[in-house]
C-alpha positions as CSV (number, residue, x, y, z in Angstrom):
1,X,-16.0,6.6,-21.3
2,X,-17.6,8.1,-18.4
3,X,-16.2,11.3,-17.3
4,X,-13.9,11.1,-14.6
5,X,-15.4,12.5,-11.0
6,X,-12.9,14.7,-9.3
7,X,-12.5,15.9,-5.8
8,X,-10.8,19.7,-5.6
9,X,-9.5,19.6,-1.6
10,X,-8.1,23.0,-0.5
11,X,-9.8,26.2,-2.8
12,X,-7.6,29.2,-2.4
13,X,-5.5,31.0,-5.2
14,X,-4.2,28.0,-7.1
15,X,-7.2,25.8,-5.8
16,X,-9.5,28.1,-7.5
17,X,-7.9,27.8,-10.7
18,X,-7.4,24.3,-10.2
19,X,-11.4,23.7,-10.0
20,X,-12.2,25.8,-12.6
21,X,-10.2,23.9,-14.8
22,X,-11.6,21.0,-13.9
23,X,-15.1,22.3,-14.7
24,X,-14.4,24.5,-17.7
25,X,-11.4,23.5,-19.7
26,X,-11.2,19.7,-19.1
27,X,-14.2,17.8,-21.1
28,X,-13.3,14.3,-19.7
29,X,-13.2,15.6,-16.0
30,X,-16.3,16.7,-14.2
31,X,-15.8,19.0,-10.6
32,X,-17.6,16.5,-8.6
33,X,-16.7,17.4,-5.1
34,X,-15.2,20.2,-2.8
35,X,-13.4,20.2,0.7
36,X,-12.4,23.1,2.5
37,X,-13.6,24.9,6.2
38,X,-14.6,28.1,3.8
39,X,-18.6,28.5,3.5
40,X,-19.8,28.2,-0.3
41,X,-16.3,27.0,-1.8
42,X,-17.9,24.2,-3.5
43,X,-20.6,26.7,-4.6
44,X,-18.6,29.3,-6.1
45,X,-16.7,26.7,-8.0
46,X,-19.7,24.7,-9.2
47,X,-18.8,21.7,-7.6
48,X,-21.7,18.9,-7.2
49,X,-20.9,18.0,-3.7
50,X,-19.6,20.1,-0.7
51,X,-17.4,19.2,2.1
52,X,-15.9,21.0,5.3
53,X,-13.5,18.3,5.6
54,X,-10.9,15.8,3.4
55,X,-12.9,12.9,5.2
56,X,-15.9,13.6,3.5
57,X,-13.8,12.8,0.1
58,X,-12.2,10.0,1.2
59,X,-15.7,8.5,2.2
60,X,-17.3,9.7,-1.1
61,X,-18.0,6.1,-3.5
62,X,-18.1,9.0,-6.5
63,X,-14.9,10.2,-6.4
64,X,-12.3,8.7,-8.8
65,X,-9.4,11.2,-8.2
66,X,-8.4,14.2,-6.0
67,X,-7.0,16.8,-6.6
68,X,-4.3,18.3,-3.5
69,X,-4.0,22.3,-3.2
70,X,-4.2,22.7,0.5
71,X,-1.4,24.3,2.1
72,X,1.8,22.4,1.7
73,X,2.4,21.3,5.3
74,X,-0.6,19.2,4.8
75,X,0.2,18.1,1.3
76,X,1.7,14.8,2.4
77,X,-0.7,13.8,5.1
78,X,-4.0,14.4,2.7
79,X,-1.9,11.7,-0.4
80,X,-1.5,9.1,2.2
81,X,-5.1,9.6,2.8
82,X,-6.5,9.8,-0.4
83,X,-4.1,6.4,-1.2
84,X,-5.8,4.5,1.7
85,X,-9.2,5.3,0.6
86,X,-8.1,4.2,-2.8
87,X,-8.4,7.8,-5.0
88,X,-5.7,8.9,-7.9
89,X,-3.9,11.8,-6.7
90,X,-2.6,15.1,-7.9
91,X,-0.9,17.2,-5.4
92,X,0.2,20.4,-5.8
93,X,3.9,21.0,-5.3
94,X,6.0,20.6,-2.6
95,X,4.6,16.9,-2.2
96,X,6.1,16.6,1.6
97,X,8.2,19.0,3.2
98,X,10.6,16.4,3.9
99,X,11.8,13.0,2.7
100,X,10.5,10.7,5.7
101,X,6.8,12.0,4.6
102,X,7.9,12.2,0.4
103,X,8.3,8.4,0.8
104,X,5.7,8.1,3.4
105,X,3.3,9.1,0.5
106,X,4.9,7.4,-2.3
107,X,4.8,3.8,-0.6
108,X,1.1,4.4,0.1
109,X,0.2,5.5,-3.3
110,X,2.4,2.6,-4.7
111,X,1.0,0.0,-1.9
112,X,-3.2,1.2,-2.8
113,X,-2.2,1.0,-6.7
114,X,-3.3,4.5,-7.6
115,X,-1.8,7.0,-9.6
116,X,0.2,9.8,-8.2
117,X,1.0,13.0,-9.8
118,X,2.5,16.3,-8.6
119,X,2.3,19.1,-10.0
120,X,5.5,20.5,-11.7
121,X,3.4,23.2,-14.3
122,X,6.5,24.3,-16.3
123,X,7.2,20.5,-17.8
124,X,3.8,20.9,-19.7
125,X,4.6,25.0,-21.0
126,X,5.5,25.0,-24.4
127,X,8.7,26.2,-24.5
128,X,10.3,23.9,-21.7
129,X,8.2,20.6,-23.4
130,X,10.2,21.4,-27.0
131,X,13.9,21.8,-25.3
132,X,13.3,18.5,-23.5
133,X,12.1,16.8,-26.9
134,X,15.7,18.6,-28.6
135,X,16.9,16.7,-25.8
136,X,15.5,13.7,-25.8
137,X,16.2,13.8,-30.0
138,X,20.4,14.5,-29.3
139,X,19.9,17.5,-31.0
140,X,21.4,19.6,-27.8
141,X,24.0,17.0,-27.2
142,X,24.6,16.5,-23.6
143,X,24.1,19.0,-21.0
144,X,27.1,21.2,-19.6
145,X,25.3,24.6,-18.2
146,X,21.6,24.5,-16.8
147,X,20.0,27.6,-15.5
148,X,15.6,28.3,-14.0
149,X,15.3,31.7,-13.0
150,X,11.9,32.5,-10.9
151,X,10.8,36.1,-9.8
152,X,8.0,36.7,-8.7
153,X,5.9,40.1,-8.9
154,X,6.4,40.6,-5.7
155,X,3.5,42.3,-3.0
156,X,4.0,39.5,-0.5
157,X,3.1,39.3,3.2
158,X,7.3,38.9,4.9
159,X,4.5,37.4,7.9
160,X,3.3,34.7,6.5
161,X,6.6,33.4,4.8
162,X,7.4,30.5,6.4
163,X,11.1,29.6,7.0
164,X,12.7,27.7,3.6
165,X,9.3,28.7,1.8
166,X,12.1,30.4,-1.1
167,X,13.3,26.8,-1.5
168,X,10.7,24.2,-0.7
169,X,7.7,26.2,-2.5
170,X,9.7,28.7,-5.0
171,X,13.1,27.2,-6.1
172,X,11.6,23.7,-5.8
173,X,9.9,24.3,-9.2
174,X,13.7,25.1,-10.8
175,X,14.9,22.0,-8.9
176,X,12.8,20.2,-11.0
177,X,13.8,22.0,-14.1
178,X,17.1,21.6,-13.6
179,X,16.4,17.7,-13.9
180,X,14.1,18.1,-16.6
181,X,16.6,19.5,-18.8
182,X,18.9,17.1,-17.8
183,X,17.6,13.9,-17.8
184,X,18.5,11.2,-16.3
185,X,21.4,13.2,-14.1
186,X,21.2,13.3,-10.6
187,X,22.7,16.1,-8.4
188,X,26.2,15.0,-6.6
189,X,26.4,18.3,-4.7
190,X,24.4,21.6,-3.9
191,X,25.7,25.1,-3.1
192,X,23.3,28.0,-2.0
193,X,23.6,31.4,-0.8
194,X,20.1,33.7,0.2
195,X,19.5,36.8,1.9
196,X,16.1,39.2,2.8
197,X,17.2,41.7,0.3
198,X,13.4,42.6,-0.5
199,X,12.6,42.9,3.4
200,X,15.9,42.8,4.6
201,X,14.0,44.4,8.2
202,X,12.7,40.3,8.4
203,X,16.5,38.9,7.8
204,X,16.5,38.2,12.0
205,X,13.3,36.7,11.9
206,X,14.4,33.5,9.3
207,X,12.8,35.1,6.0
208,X,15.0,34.4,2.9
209,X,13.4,36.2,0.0
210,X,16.3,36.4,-2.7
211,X,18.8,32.9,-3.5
212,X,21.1,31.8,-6.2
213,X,22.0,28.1,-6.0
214,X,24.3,25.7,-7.8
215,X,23.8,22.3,-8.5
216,X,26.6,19.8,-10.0
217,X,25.3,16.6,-11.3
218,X,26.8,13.0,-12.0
219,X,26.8,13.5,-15.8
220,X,29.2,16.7,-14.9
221,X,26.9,19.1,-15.9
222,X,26.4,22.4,-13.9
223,X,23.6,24.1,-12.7
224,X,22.0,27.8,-11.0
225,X,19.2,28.4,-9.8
226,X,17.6,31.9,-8.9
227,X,14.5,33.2,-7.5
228,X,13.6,36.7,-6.1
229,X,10.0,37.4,-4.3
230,X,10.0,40.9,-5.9
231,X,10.8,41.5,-9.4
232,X,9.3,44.9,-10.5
233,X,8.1,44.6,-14.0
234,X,6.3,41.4,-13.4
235,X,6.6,37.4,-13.2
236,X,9.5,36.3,-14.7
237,X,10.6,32.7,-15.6
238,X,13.1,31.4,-17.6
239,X,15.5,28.6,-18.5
240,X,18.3,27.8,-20.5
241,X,20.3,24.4,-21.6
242,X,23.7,24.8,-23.1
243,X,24.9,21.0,-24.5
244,X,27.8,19.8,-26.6
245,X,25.1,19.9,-29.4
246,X,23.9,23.6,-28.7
247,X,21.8,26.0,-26.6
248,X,18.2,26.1,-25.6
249,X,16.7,29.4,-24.3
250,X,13.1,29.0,-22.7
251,X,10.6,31.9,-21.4
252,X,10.7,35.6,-21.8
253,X,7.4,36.3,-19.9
254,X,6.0,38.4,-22.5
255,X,2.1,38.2,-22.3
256,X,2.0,38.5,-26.6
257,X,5.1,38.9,-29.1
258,X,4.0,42.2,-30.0
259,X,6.5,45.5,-28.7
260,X,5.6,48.8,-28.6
261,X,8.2,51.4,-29.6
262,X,7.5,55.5,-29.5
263,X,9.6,58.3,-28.7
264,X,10.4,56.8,-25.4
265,X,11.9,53.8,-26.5
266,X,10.8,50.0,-26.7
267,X,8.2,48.5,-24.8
268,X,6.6,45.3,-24.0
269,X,4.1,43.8,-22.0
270,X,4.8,41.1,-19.3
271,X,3.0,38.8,-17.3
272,X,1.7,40.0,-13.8
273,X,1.3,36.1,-12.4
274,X,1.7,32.6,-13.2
275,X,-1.7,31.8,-13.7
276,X,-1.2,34.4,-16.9
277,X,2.2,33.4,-17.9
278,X,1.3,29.2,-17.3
279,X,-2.5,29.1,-17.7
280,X,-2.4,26.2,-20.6
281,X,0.4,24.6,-18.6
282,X,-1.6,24.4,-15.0
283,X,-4.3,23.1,-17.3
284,X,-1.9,20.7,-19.7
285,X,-0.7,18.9,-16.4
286,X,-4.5,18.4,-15.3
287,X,-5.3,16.9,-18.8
288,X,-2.1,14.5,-18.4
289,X,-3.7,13.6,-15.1
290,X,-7.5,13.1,-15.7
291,X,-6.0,10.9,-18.7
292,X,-3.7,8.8,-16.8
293,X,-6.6,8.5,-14.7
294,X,-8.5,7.1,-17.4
295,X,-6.4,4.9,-19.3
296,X,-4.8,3.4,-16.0
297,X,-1.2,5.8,-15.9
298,X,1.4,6.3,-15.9
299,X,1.4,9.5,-14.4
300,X,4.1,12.1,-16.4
301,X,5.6,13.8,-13.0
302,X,5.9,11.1,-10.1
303,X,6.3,11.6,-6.7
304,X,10.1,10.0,-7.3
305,X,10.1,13.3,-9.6
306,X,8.9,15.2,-6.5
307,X,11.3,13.5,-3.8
308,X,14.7,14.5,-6.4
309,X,13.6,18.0,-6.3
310,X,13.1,18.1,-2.4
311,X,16.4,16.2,-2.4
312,X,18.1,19.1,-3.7
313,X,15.9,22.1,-2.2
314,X,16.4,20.3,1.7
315,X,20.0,20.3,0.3
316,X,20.2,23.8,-0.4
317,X,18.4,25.2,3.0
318,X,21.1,23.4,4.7
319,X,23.8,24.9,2.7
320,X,22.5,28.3,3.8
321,X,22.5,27.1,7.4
322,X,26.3,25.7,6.9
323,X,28.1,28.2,4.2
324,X,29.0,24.9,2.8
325,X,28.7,22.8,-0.1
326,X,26.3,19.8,0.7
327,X,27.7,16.7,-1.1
328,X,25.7,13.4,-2.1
């Protein structure tokens, strides 16, 4: 089979990565085109084609699929687009920043027939795929206790953090953990509680930078979730499943297994970003795309997938708001 032409739209940090994927790691998939405002993106990446706009894409006979990593206010207006000019999507996560526009884009992507993907990384890392397949085996039984934990490295401009960015960009990606390691369940009722404890001189201004929420499901099963923008000794992601069956830990963010010990103690080396600590997942989920692509789906994350996790991140913004429980 032909090698299938995709469209990168939107080439900052994860974009980048994102279309040197495409043109590196994934020999089925060939970087066709680029769209973004920024002179010589599509040069810099390789691409075969360059665009200053989405339109240019979405008029563009050679493009099978596109690939969404534009800012994530746009996210939902660019997959109707794509739908309507019949392309396959992937979108980076969030998918919409709320759920009028999260079904807006499913129903067009369902109504044109194409595939629609979104781009949940940590279901293709190796250590969160083999606690779902103990899962999906019985060997863990069935879920009681969930927990994600993101921190991030931290360096961030307070500025440019939008309002709810913790949940809808950060937390959204243990949202969707949370259901991965318990599948099947949906949340019931969501719990939060966030402060600025990073830049707590922002607190007045709507930045939330630090959050723990809980999540109770309709199989009974409990969940937290965490995230920090600053963790000091680097990225840090983890996850863990307790079931009637047994316990699944996943993540330590070590960049190799090896430690280090001398007269100061023991030492390791962890991961400084997540396009170290989940390079082969960002690429994984690509592959999973370009495949689905090829063979006619379905995709392995859905935008259903991506409209539960919003479900529950919308849920836990507004518990913030409220200092109350939000039940569904």
């Amino acid at each position: 089979m032909e090698r299938s032409r995709i469209a990168l739209v939107g080439s900052g940090r994860m974009g980048q990565f994102h279309g040197e994927t495409i043109r590196l790691r994934l020999p089925d998939a060939r970087l066709h085109a680029v769209a973004d405002p920024v002179p010589g993106a599509a040069e810099r990446l390789g691409a075969e084609r360059a665009y200053t706009d989405a339109a240019g894409v979405w008029a563009d006979p050679d493009v099978d699929a596109v690939v969404i990593a534009a800012p994530a206010r746009f996210h939902a207006d660019l997959v109707v687009a794509a739908a309507r000019a019949g392309k396959h999507v992937f979108c980076e996560k969030p998918m919409a920043l709320t759920l009028a526009d999260a079904d807006r884009a499913i129903d067009a992507c369902r109504a044109a027939g194409v595939i629609l993907q979104v781009g949940f990384n940590r279901r293709f890392a190796p250590d969160w795929a083999a606690a779902r397949a103990l899962l999906d085996a019985g060997r863990l039984g069935t879920p009681r206790l969930l927990r994600s934990v993101t921190r991030d490295p931290g360096g961030f401009d307070p500025a440019r953090v939008a309002p709810g960015t913790i949940f809808l960009e950060t937390l959204i990606h243990d949202f969707d953990t949370l259901r991965f390691l318990n599948p099947g369940a949906e949340p019931v009722e969501v719990f939060a509680v966030a402060d600025a404890l990073v830049e707590p001189a922002w607190r007045d201004r709507g930045l939330l930078d630090t959050a723990v929420v809980t999540v109770r499901f309709d199989n009974g099963a409990i969940g937290t979730a965490e995230a920090c923008f600053e963790a000091s000794y680097g990225y840090d992601v983890r996850g863990e499943v307790l079931g009637s069956g047994g316990m699944a830990t996943v993540g330590d963010g070590r960049r190799t297994g090896m430690a280090f010990s001398d007269a100061g103690g023991r030492n390791i080396e962890t991961a400084r970003g997540d396009q170290e600590l989940f390079a082969g997942a960002y690429t994984a989920e690509l592959a999973a795309f370009v495949e689905a692509v090829r063979t006619g789906g379905p995709a392995p994350v859905t935008g259903e997938d991506a409209r539960a996790a919003l479900r529950i991140a919308l849920s836990a913004a507004e518990s913030v708001r409220t200092g109350e429980a939000v039940r569904k």
